[in-house]
N, C-alpha and C positions, 0 to 999 in steps of 0.2 A: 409224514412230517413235512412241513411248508419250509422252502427254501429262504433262506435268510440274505438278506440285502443289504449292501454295506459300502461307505468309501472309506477308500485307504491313500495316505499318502505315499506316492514312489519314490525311492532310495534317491532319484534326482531331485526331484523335489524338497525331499528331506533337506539335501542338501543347500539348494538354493535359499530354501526357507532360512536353516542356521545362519550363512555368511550374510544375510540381510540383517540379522540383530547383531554382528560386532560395529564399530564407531564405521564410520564412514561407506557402513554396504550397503549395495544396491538393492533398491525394493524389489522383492516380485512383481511384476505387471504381468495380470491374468487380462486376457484378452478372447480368447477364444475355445469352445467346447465343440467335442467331435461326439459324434451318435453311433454308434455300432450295432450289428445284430448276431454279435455273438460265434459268428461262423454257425448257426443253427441253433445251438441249445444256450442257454444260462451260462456263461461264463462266473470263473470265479476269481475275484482282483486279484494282481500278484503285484508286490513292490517291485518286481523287477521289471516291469513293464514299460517298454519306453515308445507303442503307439498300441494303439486299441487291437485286439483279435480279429475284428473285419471290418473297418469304418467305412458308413456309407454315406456320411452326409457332416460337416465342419461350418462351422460360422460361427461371425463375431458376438461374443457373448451382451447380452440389451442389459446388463447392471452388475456390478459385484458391491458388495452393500455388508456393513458390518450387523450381526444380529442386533433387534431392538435389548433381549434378555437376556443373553449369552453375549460378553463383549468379547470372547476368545474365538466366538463364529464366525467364519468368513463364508457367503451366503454367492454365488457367482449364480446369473440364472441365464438361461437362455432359450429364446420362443424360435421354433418354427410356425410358418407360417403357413395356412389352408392351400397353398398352392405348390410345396414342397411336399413330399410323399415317396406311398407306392415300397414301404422297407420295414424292417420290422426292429424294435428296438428295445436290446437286452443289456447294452452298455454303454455305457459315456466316459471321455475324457476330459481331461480340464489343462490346457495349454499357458505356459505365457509368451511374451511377442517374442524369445529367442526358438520358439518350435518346439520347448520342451514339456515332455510330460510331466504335470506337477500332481495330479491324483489322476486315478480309476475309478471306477465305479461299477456294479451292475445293477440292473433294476429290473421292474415288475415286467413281465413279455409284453410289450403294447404294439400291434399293427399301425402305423403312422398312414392313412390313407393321405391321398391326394385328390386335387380339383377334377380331374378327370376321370377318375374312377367313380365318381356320382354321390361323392363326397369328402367331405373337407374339413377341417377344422384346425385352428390356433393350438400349437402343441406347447405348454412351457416345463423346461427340465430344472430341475434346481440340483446343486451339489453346495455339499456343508461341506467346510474342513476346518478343523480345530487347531490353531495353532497357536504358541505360549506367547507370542508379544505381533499384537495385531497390526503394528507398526511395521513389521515389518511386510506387508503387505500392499500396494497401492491401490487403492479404493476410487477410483475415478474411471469410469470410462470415455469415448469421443460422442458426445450426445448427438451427431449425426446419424449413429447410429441405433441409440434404443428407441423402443419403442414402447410406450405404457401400459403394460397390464392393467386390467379390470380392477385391482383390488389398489393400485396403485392409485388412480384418477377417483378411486370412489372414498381415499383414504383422503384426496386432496380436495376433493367436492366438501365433505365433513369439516375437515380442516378451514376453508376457505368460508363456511357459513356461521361457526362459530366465531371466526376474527370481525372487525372492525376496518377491515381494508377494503373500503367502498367507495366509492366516486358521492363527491358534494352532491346537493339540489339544486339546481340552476334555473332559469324562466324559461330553460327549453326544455331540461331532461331531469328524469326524477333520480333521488340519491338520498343519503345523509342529510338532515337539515337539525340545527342548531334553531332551539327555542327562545323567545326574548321577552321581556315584559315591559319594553320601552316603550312610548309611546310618543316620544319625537325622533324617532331616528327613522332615517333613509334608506335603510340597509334592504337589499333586495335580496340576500343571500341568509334572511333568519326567518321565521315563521313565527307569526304573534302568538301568543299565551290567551286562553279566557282572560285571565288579568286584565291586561292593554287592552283586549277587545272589549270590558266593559268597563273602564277609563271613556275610552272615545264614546260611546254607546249615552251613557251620562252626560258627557259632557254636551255631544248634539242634543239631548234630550230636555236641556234645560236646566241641569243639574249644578252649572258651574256656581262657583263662590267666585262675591265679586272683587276686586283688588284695588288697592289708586291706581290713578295713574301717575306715573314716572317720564321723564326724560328719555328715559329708557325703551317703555311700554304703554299699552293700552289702557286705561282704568277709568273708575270715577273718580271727577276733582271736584277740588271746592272751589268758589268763586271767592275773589277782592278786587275792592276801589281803590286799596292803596297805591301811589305813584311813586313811594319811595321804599319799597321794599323791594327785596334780592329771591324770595320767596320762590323756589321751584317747581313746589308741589301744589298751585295753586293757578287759577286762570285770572287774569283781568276780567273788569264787569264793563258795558258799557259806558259808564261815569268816569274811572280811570281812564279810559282813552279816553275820550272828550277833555278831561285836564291834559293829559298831552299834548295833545291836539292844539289846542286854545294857546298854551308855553310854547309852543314851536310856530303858530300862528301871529306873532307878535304883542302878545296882551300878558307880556309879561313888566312884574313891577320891577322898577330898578333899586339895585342895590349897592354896596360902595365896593372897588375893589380891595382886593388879596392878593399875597401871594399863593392864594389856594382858587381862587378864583376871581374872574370877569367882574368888573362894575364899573362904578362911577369913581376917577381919584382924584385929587388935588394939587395942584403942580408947585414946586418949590426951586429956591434957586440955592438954598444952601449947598457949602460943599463940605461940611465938617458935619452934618447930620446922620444919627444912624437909626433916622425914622423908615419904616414898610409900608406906611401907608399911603404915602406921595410919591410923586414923580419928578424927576430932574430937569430943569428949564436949559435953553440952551445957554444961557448965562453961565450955569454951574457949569457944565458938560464943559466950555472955554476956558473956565477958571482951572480947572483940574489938568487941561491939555497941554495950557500955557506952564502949568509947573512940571506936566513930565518932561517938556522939552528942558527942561535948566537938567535932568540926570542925564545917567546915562542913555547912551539911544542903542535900543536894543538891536537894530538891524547892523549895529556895530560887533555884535557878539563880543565883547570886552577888548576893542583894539581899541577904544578909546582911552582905555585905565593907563594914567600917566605909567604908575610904577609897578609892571606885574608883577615881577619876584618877590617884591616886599607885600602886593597886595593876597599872592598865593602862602607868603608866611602867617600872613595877617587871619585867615583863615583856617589854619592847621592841616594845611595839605604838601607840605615842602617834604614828610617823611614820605609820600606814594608817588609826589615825581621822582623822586630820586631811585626809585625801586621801579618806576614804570620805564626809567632809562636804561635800565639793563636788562629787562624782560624780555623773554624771546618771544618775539613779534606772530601772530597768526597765519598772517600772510607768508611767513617764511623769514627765517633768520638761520643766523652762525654761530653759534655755542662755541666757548673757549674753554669751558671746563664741562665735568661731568655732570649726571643728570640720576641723583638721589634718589629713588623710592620706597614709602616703607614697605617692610616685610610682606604686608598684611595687602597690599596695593593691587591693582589691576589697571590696566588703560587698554584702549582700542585706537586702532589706524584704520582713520577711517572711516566706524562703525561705533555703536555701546558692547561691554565687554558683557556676555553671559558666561565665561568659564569661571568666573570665580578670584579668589587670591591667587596673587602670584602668577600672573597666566597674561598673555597678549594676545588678543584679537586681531585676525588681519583680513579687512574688507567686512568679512561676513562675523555677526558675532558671537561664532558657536564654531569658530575656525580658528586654529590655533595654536601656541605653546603652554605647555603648564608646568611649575614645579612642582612636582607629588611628594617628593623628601629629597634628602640629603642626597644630592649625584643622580637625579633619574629627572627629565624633561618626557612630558607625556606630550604627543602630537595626538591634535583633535579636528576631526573634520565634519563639520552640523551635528556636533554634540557627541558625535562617539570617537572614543579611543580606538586613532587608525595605528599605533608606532608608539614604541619606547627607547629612548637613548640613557645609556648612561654609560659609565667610564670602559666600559668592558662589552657590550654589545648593543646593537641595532635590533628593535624584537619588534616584526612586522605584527599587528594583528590582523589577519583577514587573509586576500589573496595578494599576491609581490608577483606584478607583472613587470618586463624586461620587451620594451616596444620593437628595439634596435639593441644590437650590444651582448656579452655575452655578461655570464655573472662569473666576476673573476677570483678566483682564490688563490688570494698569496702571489698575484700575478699572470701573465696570460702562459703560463706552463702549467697552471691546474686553471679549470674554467667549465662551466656548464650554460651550452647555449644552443638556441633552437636555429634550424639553416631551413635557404627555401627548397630543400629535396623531399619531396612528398613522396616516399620509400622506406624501405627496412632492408638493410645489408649490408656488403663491405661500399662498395658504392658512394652510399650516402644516406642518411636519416633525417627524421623530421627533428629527432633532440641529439645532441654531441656530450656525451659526456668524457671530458679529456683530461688525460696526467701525463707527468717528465715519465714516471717509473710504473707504478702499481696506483690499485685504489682498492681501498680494504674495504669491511663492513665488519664493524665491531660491536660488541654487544655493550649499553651503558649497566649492565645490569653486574660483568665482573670485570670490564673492559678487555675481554680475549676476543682477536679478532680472527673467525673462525669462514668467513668467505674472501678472495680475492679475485682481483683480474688483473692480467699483465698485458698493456695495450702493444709492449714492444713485443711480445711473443704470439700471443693471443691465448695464454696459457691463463685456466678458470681453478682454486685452489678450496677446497672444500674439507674442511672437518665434521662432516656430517652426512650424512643420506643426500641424493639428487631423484626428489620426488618428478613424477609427470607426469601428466594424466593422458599425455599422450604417447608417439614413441620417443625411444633413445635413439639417435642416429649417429653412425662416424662414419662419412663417408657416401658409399653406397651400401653400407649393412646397417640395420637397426634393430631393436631389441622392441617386440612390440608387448600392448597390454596385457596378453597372457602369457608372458614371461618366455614367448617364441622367440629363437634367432634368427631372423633371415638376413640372404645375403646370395650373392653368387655362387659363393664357395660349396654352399649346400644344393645349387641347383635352381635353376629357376622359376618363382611363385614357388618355391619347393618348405624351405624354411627347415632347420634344427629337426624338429621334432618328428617332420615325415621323414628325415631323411635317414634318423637314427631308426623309424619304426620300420622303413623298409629294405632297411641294411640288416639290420640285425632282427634276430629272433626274437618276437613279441611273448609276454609275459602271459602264460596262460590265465584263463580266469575259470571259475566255476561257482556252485551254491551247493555245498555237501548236505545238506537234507535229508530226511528219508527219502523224500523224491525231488532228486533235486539233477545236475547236470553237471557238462565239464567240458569248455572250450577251449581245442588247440589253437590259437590264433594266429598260430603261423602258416596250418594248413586249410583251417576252417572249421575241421572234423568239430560236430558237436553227441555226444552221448549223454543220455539220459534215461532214470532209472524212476522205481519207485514203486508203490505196495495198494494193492484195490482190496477191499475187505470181501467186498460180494462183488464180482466181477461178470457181469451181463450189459452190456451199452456201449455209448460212448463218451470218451475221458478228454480232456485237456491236455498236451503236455505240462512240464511244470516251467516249459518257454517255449516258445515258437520257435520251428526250424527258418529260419531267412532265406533260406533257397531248397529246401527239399529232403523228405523224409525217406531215407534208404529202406528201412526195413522197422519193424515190431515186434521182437521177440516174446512170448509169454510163459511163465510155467506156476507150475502150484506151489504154493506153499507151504500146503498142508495134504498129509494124507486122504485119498476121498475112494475107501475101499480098496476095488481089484483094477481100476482101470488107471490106462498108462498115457501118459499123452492126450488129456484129454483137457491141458489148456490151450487157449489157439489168438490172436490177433491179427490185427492190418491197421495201416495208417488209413484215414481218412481223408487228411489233410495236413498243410505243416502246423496246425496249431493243434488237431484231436488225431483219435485213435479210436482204433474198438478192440475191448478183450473181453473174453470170455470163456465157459470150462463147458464141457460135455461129462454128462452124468456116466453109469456104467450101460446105460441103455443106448446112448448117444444126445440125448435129449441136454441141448446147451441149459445151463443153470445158471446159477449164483453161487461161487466159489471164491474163497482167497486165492489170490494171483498177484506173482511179482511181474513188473515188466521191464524191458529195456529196448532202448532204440536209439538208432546212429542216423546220421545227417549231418546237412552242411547249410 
């Protein structure tokens, strides 16, 4: 019958695993697997096992990896390497970074040679463990460390040629390249299509269609003689130049002037005339000058007007002096009464106003005041709301920095402010927070104020738990993470729990089993018992001795004829044993056999 292989997780383990799924537990971290050779034969896992039967060889495990098909598989592997050897391997462990054993294993007898023995090879072990929330597990290793299996790099060779994740085609190196059917573009980074390539091919070939020509472009045009056309799409002929030519050469006929154009005109001396087609003599030009002089004269700008008040009535402007003499001036004036605006209004100092109604711009115009409703001023700084005032509070938006100065509450008896002591202690601090009396922390939620502190005592008031992820200290004693007391009292580097364990009598332990054992731990003593169906070989205990197997007791279990005394053992080592029974001939057999044996 072939021997059966199997991992098991250990009762540490077990447990480490549970307290990683309630809120706030710590993951496992698997880090490393140990190789054993069994102390000689096939070992068989036991939960109580808290290091291998004979480890010959540990190191840091190259992956832990959750199964592809199985998401409850936690898959840990780990390679030795052609130059590690020389041991034989019947069992493994699986560690995390506190040293503990989290499963067993045994497996198939395989000799591990090494590079010196005249052979070598890459060994990889795998252990599965099944556990109900894979979370609670951490799945990372330090990648300094692994290193890539065959099936691993031939999984990402696969991977990698199926993707799209390739380097461009460039004029130097080959890659990816993007197809185009353009046939003006520049692009050195696309590869032509047939298409484009027989665009161009036709077009050198003769193939093109012809076009006009344009302003624009190249084409066929058509000739004119005309000299008086705007015409774009057409060339002059040599006859239209030559008329140019000839009009700009002086052999033009004369014609009469306009006011649209040059000619010949007729000169007149009238001055009441509203003829276009003559010109003013200098007679008229005199006649007109001699009568501006009898008005006013303009370089007078109206100081000459006898009577200006009656002449600015006479004109209907007496209601905007009268309203210009009380205006406040540009330049800067003095107001004696108030300064109206409607509701709906906006003005800038300074600047144009972009906040809107109701709102004042100052220099910049997106800086500012605004009324948002009834009792609230919103303060605006390049368009965002930095502040809100209203009758009952200051409501900063953003960050409320404090340059110099403290922030004072209710006076400089309560105040929060930063000092230049770059520290933490009685001493001095980098922030101050100060009161006459106490300062509470209250809850908005029933308003019961369930923390204080009392600055004049130094007394801290708690309705509640005092979590910390570190220790509790008073003094020189402190109360550390695994719920240890240390302190002087107990002795020193000594702590509560050694001190109770080696004062007082430790609490025995055992595994009542058919084969099982039973440790006094106050003197060491271990015993151990248990039942062989066919007893010829050697056995396991159902734990290792840790220092030394006193004796092996064996006897029958069952009648075996006339013979008396004919079961017998010895230890082997502190982890096996041999028993065995002698027939009536003396000839050892295979018989039922209990045993028992003592150690420390």
């Amino acid at each position: 019958m072939s021997k059966k292989f199997k991992t098991i997780i250990t009762t540490a383990g077990a447990e480490k695993l549970a307290a990683a799924t309630v809120p706030g537990g710590k993951k496992v971290n698997l880090t490393a697997m140990a190789v054993g050779d069994g102390g000689g034969t096939l070992p068989e896992p036991d939960a109580g096992q808290t290091k291998l039967i004979n480890e010959v060889w540990r190191h840091a495990l190259n992956k832990v990896s959750q199964d592809n098909k199985n998401k409850n598989y936690i898959v840990a592997e780990l390679v030795i390497p052609p130059d590690v050897g020389g041991f034989w391997m019947r069992e493994l462990g699986l560690y995390d970074d506190a040293g503990t054993l989290i499963a067993v294993a045994n497996m198939a007898e395989s000799y591990k040679p090494k590079l010196a023995e005249g052979s070598g090879r890459a060994q990889t072990c795998r252990m599965v463990i099944i556990v109900s929330n894979v979370d609670s597990v951490a799945l990372s290793i330090d990648a300094t460390t692994v290193m890539a299996t065959q099936d691993y790099v031939d999984d990402k060779l696969a991977e990698h040629e199926q993707s799209r994740n390739h380097p461009d085609a460039t004029l130097k190196e080959k890659g990816f390249v993007q197809l185009s059917n353009a046939t003006d573009s520049e692009s050195e980074s696309h590869a032509a299509t047939p298409k484009a390539v027989k665009a161009a091919y036709d077009l050198a070939n003769g193939k093109y269609t012809a076009q006009d020509a344009s302003t624009a472009q190249k084409g066929i045009v058509q000739l004119s003689s005309a000299t008086d056309s705007n015409d774009e799409g057409k060339a002059a002929t040599p006859k239209a130049v030559k008329a140019a030519y000839d009009l700009a050469n002086g052999k033009y006929t004369a014609q009469d002037a306009s006011t649209t154009q040059k000619g010949i005109v007729q000169l007149s001396s009238a001055t009441d005339s509203n003829d276009e087609g003559k010109a003013a003599t200098p007679k008229a030009v005199k006649a007109a000058n001699d009568n501006a002089e009898r008005r006013l004269a303009k370089e007078q700008n109206g100081r000459d007007i006898p009577n200006k008040p009656l002449f600015v009535r006479n004109i209907g402007l007496q209601d905007t002096v009268d309203k210009a003499e009380g205006a406040v001036q540009r330049t800067g004036d003095t107001m004696s009464g108030k300064l109206n605006l409607p509701q709906t209004s906006s003005f800038g100092v300074n600047t144009d106003n972009a906040l809107g109604g109701n709102s004042i711009a100052l220099g910049d115009n997106d800086t500012g005041f605004k009324q948002e409703s009834d009792g609230v001023i919103g303060v605006y700084a390049n368009g965002q709301k930095v502040a809100e005032i209203t009758n009952t509070e200051f409501k900063i938006i953003g960050n409320a920095s404090l340059v110099n100065g403290a922030l004072l509450l209710g006076g400089l008896t309560h105040f929060l402010r930063n000092t230049a002591a770059d520290d933490a202690g009685f001493g001095g601090n980098n922030v101050e927070i100060a009161s006459w009396n106490g300062i509470g922390m209250t809850c908005t939620y029933d308003h019961i104020t369930r923390i204080y502190f009392n600055p004049r005592t130094g007394e801290i008031g708690l309705r509640g738990d005092l979590k910390a992820d570190g220790n509790v200290r008073s003094g020189n004693a402190w109360l550390d993470q695994t719920g240890n007391l240390q302190g002087s009292a107990w002795g020193a580097g000594v702590g509560l729990k050694a001190y109770l364990d080696n004062t007082f009598n430790r609490k025995n332990t055992a595994s009542l089993d058919t084969n099982g054992w039973h440790r006094d731990e106050s003197t060491g003593l271990i015993m151990q018992w248990g039942l062989i169906d066919q007893a010829n070989g050697t056995y396991n205990f159902p734990r290792a001795f840790p220092n030394q197997c006193f004796v092996v007791l064996v006897t029958n279990t069952s009648a075996q004829g006339s013979g008396v005394d004919n079961a017998f053992g010895y230890p082997i080592s502190n982890s096996q044993f041999f028993a065995g029974a002698k027939n009536n001939g003396g000839v050892v057999s295979a018989y039922p056999v209990a045993f028992t044996a003592f150690g420390r």
